[in-house]
C-alpha positions in Angstrom: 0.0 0.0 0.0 3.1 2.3 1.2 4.5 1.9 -2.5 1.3 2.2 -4.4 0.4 5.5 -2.2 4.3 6.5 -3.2 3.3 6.3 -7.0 0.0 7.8 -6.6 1.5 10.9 -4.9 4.4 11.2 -7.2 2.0 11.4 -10.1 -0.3 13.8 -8.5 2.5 15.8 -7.6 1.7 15.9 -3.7 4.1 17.2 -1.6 6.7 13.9 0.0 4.8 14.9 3.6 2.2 13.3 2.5 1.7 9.7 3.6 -1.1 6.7 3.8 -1.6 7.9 7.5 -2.4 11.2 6.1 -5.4 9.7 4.2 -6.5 8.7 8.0 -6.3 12.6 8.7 -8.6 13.3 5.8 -10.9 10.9 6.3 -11.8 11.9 9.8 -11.8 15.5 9.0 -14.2 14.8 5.8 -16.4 12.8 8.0 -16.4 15.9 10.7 -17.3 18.2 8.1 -20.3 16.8 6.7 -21.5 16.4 10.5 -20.6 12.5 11.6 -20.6 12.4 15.4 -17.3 12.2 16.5 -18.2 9.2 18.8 -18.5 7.1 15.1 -15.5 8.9 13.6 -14.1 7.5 16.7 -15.2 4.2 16.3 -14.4 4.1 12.4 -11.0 4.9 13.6 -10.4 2.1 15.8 -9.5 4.5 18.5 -10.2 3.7 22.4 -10.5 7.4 22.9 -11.9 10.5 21.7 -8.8 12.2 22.9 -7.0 10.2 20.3 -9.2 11.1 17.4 -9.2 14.7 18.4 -6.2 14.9 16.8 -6.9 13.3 14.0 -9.6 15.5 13.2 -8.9 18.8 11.9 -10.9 22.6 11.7 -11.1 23.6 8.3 -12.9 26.9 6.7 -16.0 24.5 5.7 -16.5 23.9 9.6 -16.4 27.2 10.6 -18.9 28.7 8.3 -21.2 25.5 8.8 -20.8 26.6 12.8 -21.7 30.1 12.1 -24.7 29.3 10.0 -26.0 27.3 12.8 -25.2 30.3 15.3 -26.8 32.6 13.5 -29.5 30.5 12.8 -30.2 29.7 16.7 -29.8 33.7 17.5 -32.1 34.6 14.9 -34.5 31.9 16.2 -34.9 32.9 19.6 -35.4 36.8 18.8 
C-alpha cells in the first residue's frame, strides 16, 4: 500500500509529507465536516478514545462557516 500510495502521490504531484496515514487525517476530517458524530469517527478509527481522534480530526474553513450558520440561525430563532 506504502509503495502504491508513493506512485499515486508522485504522479499527483503531492508534496513527500504526505503519507497513507495522512489519508486517516482526511478521512476523519471529511467525516467531521459533513457532521458525523465524533463518537463514530471515533469508532471508524479504531480508536479507544476521543482524545485520540481529536487529533486526527482537523478545523477547516467549511467547519467554521457550517458553525456560524447554525449560530446565526439559533440567534435569529430565539429573537
Amino acid at each position: 500500500m506504502q509503495h502504491t500510495f508513493r506512485l499515486a502521490r508522485a504522479t499527483a504531484g503531492l508534496p513527500v509529507a504526505a503519507t497513507v496515514h495522512t489519508l486517516r487525517h482526511c478521512y476523519a476530517t471529511h467525516l467531521l465536516e459533513e457532521s458525523v458524530d465524533l463518537r463514530l469517527i471515533s469508532q471508524y478509527l479504531g480508536h479507544a478514545s476521543l482524545e485520540t481522534t481529536l487529533i486526527y480530526t482537523h478545523l477547516t474553513p467549511l467547519n467554521e462557516a457550517r458553525t456560524r450558520a447554525a449560530l446565526d440561525r439559533l440567534y435569529t430563532a430565539t429573537r
